[in-house]
N, CA, C and O of each residue as an XYZ file, in Angstrom:
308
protein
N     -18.808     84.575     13.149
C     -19.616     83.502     12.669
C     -19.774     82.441     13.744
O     -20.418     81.412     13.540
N     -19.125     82.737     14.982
C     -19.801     82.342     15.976
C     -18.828     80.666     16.318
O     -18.875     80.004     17.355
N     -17.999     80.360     15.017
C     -17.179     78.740     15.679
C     -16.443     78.782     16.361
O     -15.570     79.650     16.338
N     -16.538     77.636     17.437
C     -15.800     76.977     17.825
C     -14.995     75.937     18.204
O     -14.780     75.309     19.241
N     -14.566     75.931     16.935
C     -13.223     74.911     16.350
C     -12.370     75.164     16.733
O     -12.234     76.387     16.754
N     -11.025     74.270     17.381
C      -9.815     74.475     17.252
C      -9.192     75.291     16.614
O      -9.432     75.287     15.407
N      -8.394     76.074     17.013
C      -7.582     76.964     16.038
C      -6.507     76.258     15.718
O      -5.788     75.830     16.621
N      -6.180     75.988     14.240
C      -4.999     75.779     13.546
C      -3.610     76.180     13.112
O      -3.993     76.871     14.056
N      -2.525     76.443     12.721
C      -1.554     76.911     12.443
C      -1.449     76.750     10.981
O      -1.346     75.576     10.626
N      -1.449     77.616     10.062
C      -1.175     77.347      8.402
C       0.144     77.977      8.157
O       0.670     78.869      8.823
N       0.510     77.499      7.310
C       1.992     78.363      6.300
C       1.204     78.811      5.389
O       0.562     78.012      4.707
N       1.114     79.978      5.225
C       0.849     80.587      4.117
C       1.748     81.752      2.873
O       2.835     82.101      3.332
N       1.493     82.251      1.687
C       2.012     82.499      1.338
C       1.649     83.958      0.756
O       1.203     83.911     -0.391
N       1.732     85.001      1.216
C       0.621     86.318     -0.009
C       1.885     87.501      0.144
O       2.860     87.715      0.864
N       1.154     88.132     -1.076
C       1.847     88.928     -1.755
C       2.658     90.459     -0.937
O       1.873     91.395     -0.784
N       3.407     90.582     -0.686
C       4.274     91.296      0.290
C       3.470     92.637      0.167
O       3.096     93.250      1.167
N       3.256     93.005     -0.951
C       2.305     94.252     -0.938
C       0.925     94.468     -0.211
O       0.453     95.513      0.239
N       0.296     92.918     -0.221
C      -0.738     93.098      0.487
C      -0.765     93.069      1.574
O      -1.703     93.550      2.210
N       0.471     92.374      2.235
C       0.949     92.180      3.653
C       1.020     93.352      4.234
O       0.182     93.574      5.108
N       2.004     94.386      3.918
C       2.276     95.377      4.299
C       0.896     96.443      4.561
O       0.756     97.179      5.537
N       0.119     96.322      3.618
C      -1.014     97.511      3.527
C      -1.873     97.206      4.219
O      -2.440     98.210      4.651
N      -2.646     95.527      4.871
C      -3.329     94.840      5.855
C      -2.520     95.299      6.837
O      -3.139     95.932      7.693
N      -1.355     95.202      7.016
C      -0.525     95.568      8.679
C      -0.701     97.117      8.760
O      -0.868     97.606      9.878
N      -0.682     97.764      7.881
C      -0.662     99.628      8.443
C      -2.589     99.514      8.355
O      -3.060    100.540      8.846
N      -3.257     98.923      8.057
C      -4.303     98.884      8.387
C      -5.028     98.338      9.123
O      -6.251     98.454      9.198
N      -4.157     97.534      9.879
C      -4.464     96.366     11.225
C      -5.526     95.814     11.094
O      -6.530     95.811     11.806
N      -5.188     95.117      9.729
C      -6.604     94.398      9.378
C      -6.046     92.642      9.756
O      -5.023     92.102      9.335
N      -6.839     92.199     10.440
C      -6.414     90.664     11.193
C      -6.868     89.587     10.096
O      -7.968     89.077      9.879
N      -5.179     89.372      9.269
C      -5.471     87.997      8.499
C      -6.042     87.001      8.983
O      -6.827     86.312      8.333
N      -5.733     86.789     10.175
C      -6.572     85.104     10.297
C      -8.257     85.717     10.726
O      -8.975     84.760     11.015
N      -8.642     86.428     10.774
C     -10.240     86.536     11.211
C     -10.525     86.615      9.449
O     -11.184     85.795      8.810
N      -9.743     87.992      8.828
C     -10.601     88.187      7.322
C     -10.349     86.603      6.513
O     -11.348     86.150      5.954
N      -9.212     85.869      6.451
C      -9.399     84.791      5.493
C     -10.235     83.536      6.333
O     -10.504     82.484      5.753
N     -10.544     83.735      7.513
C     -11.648     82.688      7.792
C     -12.831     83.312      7.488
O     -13.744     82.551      7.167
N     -13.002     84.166      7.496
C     -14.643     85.002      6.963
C     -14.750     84.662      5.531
O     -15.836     84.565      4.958
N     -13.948     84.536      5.132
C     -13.618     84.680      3.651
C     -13.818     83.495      3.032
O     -14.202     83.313      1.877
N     -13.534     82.686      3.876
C     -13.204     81.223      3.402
C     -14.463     80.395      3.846
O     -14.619     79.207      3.562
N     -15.417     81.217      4.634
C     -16.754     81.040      5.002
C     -17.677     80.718      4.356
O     -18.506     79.818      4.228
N     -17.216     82.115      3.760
C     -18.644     82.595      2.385
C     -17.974     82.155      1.326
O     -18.749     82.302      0.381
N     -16.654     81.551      0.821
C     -16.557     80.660     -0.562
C     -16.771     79.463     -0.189
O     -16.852     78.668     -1.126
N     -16.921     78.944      1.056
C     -17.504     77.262      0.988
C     -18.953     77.641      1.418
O     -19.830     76.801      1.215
N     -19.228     78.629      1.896
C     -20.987     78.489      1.934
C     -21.243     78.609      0.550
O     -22.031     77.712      0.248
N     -21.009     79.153     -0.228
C     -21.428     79.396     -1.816
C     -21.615     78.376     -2.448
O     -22.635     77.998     -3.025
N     -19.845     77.529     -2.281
C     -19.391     76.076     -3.259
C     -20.560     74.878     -2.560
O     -21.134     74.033     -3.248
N     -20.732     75.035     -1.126
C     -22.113     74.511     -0.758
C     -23.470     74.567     -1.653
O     -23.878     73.717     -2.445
N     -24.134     75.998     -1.245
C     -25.004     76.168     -1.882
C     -24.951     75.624     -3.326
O     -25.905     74.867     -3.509
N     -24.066     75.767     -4.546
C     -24.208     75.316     -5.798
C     -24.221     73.707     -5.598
O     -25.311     73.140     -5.673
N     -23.545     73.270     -5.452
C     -23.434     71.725     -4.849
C     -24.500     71.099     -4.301
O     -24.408     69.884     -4.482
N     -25.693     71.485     -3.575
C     -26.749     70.962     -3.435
C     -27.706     71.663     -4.292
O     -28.678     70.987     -4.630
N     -27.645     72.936     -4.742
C     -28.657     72.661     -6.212
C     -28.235     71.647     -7.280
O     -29.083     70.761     -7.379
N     -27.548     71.545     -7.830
C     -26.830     70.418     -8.829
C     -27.699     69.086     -8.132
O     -28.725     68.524     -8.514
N     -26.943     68.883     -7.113
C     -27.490     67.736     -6.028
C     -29.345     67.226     -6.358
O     -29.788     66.079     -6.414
N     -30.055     68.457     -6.515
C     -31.186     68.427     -6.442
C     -32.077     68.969     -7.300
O     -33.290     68.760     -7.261
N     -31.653     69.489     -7.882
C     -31.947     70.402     -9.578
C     -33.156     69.164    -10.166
O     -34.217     69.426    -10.732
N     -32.738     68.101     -9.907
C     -34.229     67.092    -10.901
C     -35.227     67.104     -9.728
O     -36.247     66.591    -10.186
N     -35.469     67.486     -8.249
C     -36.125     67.150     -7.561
C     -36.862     69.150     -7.762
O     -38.070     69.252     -7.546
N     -36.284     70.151     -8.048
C     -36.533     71.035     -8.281
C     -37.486     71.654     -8.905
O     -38.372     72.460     -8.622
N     -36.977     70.905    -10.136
C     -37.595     70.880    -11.514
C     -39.282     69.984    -11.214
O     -40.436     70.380    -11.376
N     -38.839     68.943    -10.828
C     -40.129     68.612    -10.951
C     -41.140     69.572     -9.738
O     -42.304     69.857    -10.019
N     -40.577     69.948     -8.551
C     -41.575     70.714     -8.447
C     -42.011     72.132     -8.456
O     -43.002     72.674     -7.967
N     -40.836     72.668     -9.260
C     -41.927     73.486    -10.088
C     -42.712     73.459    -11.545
O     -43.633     74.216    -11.849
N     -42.084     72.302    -12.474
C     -43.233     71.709    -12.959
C     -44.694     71.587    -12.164
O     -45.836     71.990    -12.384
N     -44.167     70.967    -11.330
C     -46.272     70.244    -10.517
C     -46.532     71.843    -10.374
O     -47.711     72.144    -10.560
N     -46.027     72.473    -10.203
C     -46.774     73.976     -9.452
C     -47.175     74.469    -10.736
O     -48.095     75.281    -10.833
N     -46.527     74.019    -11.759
C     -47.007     75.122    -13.258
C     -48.444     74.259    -13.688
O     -49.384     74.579    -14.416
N     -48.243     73.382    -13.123
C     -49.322     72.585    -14.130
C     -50.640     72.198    -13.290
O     -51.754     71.785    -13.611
N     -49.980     72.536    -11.997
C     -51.598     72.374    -10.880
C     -51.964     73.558     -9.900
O     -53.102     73.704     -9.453
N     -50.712     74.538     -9.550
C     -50.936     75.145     -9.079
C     -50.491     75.329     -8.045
O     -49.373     74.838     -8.198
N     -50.549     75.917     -6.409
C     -50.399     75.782     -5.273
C     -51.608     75.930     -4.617
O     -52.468     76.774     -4.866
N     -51.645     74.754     -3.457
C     -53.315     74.332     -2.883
C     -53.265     75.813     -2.503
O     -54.184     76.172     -3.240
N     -52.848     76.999     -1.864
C     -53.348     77.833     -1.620
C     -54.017     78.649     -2.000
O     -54.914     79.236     -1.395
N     -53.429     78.869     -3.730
C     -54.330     79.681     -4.579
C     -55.555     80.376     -4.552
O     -55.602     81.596     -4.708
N     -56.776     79.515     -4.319
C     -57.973     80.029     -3.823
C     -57.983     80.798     -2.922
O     -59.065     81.352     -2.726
N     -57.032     81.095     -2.171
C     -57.564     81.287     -1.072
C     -56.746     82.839     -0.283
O     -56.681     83.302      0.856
N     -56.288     83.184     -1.506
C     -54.957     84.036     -1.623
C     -56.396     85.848     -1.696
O     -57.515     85.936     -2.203
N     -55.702     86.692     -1.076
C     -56.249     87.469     -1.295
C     -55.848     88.948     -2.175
O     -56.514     89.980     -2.256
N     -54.406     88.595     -2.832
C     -53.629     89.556     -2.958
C     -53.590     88.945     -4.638
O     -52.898     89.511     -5.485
């Protein structure tokens, strides 16, 4: 995903079973829970500015139901 931020040090805590089965699968905790942790704050983002903007939304797709889009005419499909 391309950052470059400081790398941090966390204590963390997970379940010994999953530990073990990520290590015989040399799957790299700190790359998968920053990927991970990517796409649940891009998400908690995304909902957070619809909420944010949901009345600015609304109204325009109201105006579009009720006038249209200037392109309309001009649409060939």
């Amino acid at each position: 995903m391309g950052n470059t931020a400081r790398k941090q040090s966390a204590n963390l805590s997970i379940r010994s079973d999953l530990l073990c089965r990520a290590k015989q699968r040399n799957i790299n905790l700190s790359k998968t829970l920053e990927e991970r942790l990517e796409q649940l704050l891009k998400a908690q983002d995304r909902e957070e500015w619809l909420k944010e903007n949901q009345e600015a939304i609304n109204a325009a797709n109201s105006y579009v139901e009720s006038h249209g889009l200037w392109s309309d005419g001009l649409r060939q499909f």
